[in-house]
C-alpha positions as MATLAB code, in Angstrom:
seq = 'XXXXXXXXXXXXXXXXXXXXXXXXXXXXXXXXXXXXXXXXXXXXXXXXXXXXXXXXXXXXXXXXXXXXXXXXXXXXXXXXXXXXXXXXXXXXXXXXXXXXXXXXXXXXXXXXXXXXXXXXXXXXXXXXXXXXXXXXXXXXXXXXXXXXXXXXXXXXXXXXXXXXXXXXXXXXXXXXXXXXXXXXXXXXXXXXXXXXXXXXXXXXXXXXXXXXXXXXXXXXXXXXXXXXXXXXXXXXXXXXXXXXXXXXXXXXXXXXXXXXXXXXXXXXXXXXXXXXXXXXXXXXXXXXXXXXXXXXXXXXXXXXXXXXXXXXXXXXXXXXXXXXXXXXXXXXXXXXXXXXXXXXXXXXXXXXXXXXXXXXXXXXXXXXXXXXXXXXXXXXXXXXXXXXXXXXXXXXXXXX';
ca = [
       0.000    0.000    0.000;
       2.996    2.203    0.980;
       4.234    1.670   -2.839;
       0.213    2.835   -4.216;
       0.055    5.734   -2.161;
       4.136    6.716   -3.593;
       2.842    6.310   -6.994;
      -0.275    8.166   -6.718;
       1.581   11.206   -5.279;
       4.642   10.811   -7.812;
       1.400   11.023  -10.049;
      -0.283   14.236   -8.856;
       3.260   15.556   -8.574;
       3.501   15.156  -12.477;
       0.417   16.948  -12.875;
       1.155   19.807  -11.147;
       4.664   19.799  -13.164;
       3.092   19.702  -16.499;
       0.335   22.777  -15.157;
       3.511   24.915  -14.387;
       5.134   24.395  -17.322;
       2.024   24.977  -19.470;
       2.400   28.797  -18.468;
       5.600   28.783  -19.744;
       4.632   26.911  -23.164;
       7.104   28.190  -26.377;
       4.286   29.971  -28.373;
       5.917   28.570  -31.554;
       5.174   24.671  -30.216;
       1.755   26.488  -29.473;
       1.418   27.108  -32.936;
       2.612   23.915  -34.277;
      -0.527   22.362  -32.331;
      -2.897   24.609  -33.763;
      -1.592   24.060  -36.941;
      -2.041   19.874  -36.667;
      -5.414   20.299  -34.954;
      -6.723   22.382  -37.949;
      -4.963   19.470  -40.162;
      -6.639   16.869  -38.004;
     -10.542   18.539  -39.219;
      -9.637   19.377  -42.358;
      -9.089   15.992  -43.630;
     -11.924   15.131  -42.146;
     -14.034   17.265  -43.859;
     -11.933   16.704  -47.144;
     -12.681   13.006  -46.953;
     -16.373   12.410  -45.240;
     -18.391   15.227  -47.133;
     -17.300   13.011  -50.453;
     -18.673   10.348  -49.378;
     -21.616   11.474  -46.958;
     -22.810   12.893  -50.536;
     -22.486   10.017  -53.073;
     -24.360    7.887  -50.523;
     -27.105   10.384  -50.679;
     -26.977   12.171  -47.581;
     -28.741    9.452  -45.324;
     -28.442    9.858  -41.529;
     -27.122    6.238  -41.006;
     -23.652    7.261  -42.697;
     -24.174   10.536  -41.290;
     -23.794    8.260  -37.728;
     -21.103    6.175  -39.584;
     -18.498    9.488  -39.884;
     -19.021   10.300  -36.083;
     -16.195    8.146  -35.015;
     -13.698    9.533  -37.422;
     -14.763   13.405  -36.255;
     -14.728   11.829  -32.696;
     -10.749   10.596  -33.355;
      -9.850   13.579  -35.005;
     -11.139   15.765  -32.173;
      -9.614   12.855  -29.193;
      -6.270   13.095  -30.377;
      -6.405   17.159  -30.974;
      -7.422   16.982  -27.747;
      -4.847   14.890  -26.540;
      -2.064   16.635  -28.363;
      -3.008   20.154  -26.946;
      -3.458   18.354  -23.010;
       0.016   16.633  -23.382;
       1.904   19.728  -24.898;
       3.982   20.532  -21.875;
       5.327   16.954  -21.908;
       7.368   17.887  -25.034;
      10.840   17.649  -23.258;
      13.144   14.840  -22.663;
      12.725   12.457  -19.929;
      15.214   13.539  -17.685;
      14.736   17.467  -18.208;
      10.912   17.764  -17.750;
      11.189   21.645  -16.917;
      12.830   21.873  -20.670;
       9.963   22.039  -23.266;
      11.212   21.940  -26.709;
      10.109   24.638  -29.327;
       9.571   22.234  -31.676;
       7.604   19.309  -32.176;
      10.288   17.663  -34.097;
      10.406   14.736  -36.631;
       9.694   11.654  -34.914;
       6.311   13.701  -33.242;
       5.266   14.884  -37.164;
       6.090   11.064  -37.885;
       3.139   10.009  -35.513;
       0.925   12.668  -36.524;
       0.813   11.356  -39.637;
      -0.210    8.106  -38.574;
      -2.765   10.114  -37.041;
      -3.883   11.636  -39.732;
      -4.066    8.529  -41.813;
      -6.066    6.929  -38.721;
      -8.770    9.801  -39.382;
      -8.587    9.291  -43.203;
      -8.932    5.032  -42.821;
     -11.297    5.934  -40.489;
     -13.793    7.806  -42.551;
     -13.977    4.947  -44.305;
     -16.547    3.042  -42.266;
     -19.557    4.049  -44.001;
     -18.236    2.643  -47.069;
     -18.083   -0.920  -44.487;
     -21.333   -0.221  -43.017;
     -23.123   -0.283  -46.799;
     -20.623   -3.736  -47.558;
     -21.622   -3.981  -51.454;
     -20.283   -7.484  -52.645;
     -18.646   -5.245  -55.289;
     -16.988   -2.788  -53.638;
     -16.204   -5.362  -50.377;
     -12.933   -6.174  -51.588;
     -12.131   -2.892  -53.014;
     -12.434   -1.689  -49.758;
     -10.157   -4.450  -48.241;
      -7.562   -3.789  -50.046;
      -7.773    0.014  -49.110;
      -8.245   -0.164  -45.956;
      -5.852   -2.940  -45.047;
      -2.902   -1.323  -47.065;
      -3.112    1.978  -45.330;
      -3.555    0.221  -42.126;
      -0.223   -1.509  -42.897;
       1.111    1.438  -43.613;
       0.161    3.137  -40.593;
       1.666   -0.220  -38.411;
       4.957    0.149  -39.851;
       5.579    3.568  -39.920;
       5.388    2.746  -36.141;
       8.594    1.624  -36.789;
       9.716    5.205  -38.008;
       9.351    7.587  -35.503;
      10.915    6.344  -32.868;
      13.728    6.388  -34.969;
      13.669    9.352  -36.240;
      13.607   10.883  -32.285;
      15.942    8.945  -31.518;
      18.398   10.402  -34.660;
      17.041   13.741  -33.914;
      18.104   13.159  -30.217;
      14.609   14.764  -29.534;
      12.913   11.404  -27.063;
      10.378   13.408  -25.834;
       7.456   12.259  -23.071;
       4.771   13.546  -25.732;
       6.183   11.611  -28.105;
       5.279    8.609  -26.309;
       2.118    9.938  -25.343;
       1.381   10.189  -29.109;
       2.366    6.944  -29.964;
       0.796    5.331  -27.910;
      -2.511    6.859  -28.476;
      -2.327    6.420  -32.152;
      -1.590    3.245  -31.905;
      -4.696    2.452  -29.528;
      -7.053    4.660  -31.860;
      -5.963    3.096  -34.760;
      -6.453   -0.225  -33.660;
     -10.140    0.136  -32.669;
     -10.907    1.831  -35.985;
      -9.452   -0.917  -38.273;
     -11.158   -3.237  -35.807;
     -14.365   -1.891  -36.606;
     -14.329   -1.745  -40.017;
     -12.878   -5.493  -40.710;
     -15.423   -6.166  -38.365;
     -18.314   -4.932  -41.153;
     -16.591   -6.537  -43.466;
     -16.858   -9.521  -41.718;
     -13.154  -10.508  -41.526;
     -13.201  -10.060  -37.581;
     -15.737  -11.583  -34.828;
     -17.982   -8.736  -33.425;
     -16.064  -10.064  -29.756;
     -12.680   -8.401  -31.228;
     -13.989   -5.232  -30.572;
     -13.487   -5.540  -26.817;
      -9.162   -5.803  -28.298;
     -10.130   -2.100  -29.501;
     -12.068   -0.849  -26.496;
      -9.636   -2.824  -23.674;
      -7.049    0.476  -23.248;
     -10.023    2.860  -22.656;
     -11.660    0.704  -20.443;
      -8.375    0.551  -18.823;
      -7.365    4.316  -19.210;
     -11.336    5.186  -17.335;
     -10.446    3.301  -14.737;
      -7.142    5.049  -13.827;
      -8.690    8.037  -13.979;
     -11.645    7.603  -11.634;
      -9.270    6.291   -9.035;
      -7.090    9.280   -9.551;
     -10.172   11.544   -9.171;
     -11.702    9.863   -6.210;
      -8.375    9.704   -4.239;
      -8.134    6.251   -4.465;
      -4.242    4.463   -5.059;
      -2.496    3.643   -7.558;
       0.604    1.900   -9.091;
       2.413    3.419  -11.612;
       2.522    0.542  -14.207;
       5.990    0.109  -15.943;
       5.901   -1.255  -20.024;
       6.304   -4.972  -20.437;
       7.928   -5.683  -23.714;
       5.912   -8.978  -23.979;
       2.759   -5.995  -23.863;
       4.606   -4.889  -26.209;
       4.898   -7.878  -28.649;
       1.316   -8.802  -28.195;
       0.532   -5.479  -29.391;
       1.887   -5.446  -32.178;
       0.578   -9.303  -33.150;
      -2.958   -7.371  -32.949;
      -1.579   -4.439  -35.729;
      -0.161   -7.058  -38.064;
      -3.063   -9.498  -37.857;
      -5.882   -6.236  -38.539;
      -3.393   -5.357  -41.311;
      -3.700   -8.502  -43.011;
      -7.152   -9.616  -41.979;
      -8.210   -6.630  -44.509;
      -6.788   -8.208  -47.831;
      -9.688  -10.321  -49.400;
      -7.259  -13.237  -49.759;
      -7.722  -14.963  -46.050;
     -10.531  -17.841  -45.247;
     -12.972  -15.787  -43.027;
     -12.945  -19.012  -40.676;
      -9.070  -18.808  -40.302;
      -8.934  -14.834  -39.902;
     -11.760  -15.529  -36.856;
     -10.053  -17.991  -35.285;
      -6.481  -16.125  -35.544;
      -8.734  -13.443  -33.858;
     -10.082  -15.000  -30.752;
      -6.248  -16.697  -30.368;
      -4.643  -12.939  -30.599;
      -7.025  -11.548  -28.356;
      -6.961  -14.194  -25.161;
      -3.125  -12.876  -24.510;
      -3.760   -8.684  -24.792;
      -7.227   -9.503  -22.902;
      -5.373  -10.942  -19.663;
      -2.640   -8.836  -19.769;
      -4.958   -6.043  -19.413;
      -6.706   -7.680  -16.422;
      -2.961   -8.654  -14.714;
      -1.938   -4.805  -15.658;
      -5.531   -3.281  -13.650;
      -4.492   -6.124  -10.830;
      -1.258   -4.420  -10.414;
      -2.645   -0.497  -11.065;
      -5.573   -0.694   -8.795;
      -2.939   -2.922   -5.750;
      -5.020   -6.114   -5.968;
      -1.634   -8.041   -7.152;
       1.126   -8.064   -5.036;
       4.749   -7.855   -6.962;
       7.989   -7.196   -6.567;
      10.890   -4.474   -7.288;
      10.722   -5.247  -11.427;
       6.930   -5.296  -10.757;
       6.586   -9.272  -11.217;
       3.897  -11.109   -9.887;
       4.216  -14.661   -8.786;
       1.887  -15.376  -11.685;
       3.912  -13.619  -13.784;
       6.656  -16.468  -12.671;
       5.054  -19.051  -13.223;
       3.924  -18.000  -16.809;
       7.283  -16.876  -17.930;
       9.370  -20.209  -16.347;
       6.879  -23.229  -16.393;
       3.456  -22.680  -18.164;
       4.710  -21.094  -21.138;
       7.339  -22.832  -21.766;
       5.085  -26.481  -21.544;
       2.673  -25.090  -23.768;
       4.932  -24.095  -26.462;
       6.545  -27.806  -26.715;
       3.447  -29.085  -26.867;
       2.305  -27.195  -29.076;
       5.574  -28.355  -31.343;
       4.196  -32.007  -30.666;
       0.689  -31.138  -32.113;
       2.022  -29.624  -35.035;
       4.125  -32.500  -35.550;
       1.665  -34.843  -35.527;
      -1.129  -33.012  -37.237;
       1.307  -32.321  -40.077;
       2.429  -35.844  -40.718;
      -0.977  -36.756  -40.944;
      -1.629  -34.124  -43.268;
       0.558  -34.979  -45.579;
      -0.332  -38.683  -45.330;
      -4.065  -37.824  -45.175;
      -3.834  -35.905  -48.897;
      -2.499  -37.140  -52.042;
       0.326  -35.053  -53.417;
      -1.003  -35.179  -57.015;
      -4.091  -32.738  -55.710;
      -1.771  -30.300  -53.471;
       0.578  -29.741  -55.695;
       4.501  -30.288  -54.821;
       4.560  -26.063  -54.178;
       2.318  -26.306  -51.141;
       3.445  -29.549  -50.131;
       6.965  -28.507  -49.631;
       5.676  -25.029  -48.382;
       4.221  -26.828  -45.853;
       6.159  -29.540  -45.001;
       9.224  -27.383  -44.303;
       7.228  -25.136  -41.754;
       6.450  -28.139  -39.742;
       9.812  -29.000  -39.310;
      11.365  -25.181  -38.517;
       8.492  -25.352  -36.234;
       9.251  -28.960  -34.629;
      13.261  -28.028  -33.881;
      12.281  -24.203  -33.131;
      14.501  -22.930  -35.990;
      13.382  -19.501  -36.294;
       9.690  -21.083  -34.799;
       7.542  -17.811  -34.753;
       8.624  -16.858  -38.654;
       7.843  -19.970  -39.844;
       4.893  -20.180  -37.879;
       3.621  -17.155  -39.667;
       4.431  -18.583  -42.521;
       2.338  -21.455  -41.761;
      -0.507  -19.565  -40.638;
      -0.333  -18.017  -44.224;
      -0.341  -20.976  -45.692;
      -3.106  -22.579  -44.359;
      -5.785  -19.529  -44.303;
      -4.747  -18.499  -47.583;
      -7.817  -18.448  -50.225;
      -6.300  -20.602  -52.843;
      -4.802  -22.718  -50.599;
      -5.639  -26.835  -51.434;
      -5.776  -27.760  -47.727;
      -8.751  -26.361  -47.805;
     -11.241  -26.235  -43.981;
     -11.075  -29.239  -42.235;
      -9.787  -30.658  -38.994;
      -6.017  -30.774  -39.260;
      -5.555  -28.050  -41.252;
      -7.778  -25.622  -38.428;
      -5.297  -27.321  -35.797;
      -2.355  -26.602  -37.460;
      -3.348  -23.269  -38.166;
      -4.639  -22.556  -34.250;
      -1.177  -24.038  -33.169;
       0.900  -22.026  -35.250;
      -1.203  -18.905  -34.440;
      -0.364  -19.458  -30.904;
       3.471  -19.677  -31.593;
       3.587  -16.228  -33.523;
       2.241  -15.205  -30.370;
       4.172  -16.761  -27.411;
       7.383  -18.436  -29.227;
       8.647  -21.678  -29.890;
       9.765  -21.566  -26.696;
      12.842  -23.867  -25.330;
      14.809  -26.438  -26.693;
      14.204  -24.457  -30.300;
      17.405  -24.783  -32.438;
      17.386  -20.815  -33.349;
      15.530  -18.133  -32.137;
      17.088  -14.970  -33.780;
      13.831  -12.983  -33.706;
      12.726  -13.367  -30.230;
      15.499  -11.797  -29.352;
      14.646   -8.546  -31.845;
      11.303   -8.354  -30.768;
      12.178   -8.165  -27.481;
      14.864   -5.421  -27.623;
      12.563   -3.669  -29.862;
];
C-alpha cells in the first residue's frame, strides 16, 4: 500500500509539473498544435463530405463518420493536453520549441487513422462489389500506418529529440488506430464482433485510472512490459492482413479469438497491479507472472511443437500429393519442421498460418488443417519456446 500511495503522489506531482510548465509553453510549439489540430478537421471534412454525398446524404452514414470526427477531435485533444510533456525524460522543466520529426512522424499516422477511419460508411453499406475494393484500401493503409510505427521512434531517436509527448502520441495512435481498423474489418466480416473488446480494452483501462485518480483512491504506476509490447503489435499485423480479401474468413476468426486471449489478460494482470489487488515485486513481477514466464509457457509451447508435428504428418499422409501440388506440399512440409526443432519457430509459424488460411490454398477447412493453423497462431504469439534450435527474432522483438 505504501508503494500505491508513492505512486499516486509521484502522479499528482507530475500533474502539477506539467500545469507549471504549461504557463511557460514556447508559443511557436503552441502554434505547431494549432496548426495539426486544424490538419486533423480538415481531412476530415476533405474526406467524409465526399462520401456522406455520393451515398445520398442518409443519416445512417451521417452516424457512420461520427467516429472519425470523434478521433480527429480525441487526439487534438490529446495533443493540446500533453503539450507541456514535449521535453526529454530527464529534463521535464525543458519544453522543446519544436515538435520535431519523430512527433510529425506520428501525426501522420494520425492523420491517416482519421482518413482510414472515414472509411466506415463505405463498411457499413458492404456492397459485394466494392467489399474487396475496400479491403484492399483499408488494409494497405492500415499496414502502412503499423509500420511507420517503426519510423518515428527512430527518427527521435536520430534527432536526439525522445520526448514524453512523443510517447504519449504513440501510444494513443496506436490504440485509436487499432479500434478503428477493428471496426471496419469487423463490417466486413473478416473479424468476430467479440474483437472489438481488443479495440475498447485500453479505454476501459485508461477510465479506470482516472476515476481512481479523481476519487483519491491508489495507484501503481505501471511500468511497459515488452511482452505488452509484442502482443501489441501481433494485434496491428493481424488487422493489417485480416483486410486483404485473400484470407478464409474461418481462419482470420479464429487467428482473432487466439490474438485476443493474450492482450485480454494482460490487461486484467496490468488493472491487478494499477488498482494494488496483485502483489509484486521491485521489477513489478507477480508470482503469476513467474510461473507464466518459467513453467506454463514454456510447456505449452513444446506441446504445441508435438501437435504440429503430428497433425502435419498426418496431413501430408491424409492428402495425395497429385491434388496439393509439390509447391504447397513442400511449403508446408518445411514449416512443420522449422516449427518442430524451433529454428526460427515464430517466422515460420507465420508462414504457416499463411499458408493454411490463404484463399487458394488446397488444404482447404477441415480438422487438421484448423489445428495446425490454431497451433501455429499461438506460436507467432508466445514463441517456440525452449529447446528451439534458433531463435534470432525473439530476441529482436524483445529489444525492440
Amino acid at each position: 500500500m505504501n508503494t500505491s500511495l508513492s505512486s499516486t503522489n509521484e502522479y499528482q506531482q507530475g500533474l502539477k509539473i506539467n500545469e507549471d510548465v504549461q504557463q511557460r509553453m514556447p508559443e511557436s510549439l503552441r502554434r505547431q498544435a494549432r496548426l495539426t489540430a486544424c490538419l486533423f478537421f480538415a481531412i476530415w471534412l476533405l474526406l467524409s463530405v465526399p462520401i456522406f454525398l455520393i451515398y445520398g446524404g442518409k443519416f445512417v452514414d451521417l452516424l457512420a463518420l461520427l467516429p472519425s470526427l470523434a478521433i480527429a477531435w480525441y487526439m487534438q485533444h490529446i495533443l493540446s493536453v500533453n503539450l507541456s510533456k514535449n521535453h526529454r525524460p530527464d529534463e521535464p522543466g525543458n519544453v522543446l520549441p519544436n515538435l520535431g520529426a519523430g512527433n510529425y512522424i506520428t501525426l501522420a499516422r494520425t492523420v491517416a487513422v482519421i482518413g482510414l477511419a472515414t472509411l466506415l460508411p463505405l463498411a457499413v453499406h458492404n456492397n459485394p462489389g466494392q467489399s474487396n475494393l475496400l479491403g484492399w484500401l483499408g488494409g494497405s493503409l492500415y499496414l502502412v500506418i503499423s509500420l511507420a510505427d517503426l519510423l518515428d521512434g527512430y527518427a527521435a531517436r536520430r534527432q536526439q529529440q525522445v520526448t514524453e509527448l512523443g510517447k504519449e502520441l504513440d501510444m494513443e495512435t496506436d490504440a485509436v488506430g487499432l479500434l478503428a481498423a477493428s471496426l471496419i474489418a469487423i463490417y466486413l466480416g473478416r473479424l468476430p464482433e467479440i474483437y472489438l473488446l481488443v479495440g475498447l480494452a485500453y479505454y476501459f483501462f485508461k477510465f479506470g485510472m482516472w476515476w481512481r485518480n479523481r476519487h483519491g483512491i491508489p495507484i501503481t504506476i505501471l511500468r511497459q512490459r515488452p511482452y505488452g509490447r509484442i502482443i501489441a503489435g501481433c494485434q496491428m499485423g493481424l488487422v493489417a492482413l485480416v483486410f486483404m480479401p485473400v484470407f478464409a474468413p474461418l481462419y482470420t476468426h479464429t487467428a482473432a479469438v487466439i490474438f485476443m486471449i493474450p492482450l485480454l489478460v494482460g490487461f486484467l494482470r496490468d488493472w491487478l497491479v494499477v488498482s494494488c489487488r496483485l502483489a509484486t515485486d521491485d521489477n513489478q513481477k507477480s508470482r503469476l507472472d513467474l510461473v507464466w514466464g518459467r513453467g506454463v509457457k514454456r510447456i505449452v509451447s513444446l506441446l504445441v511443437r508435438l501437435v504440429i508435428a503430428f497433425c502435419g504428418v498426418m496431413l501430408i499422409m491424409a492428402y495425395d500429393v497429385a491434388n496439393i501440388g509439390l509447391v504447397w506440399l513442400t511449403a508446408s512440409s518445411v514449416c512443420y519442421f522449422l516449427i518442430v526443432v524451433g529454428c526460427v519457430g515464430r517466422c515460420s509459424a507465420l508462414l504457416l498460418v499463411l499458408v493454411l488460411a490463404y484463399n487458394q490454398s488446397p488444404f482447404g477447412i477441415d480438422v487438421l488443417p484448423i489445428l495446425l493453423f490454431s497451433g501455429a497462431a499461438v506460436l507467432v504469439v508466445i514463441g517456440s519456446g525452449p529447446m528451439s534450435l534458433w531463435s534470432p527474432e525473439d530476441d529482436i522483438l524483445y529489444r525492440r
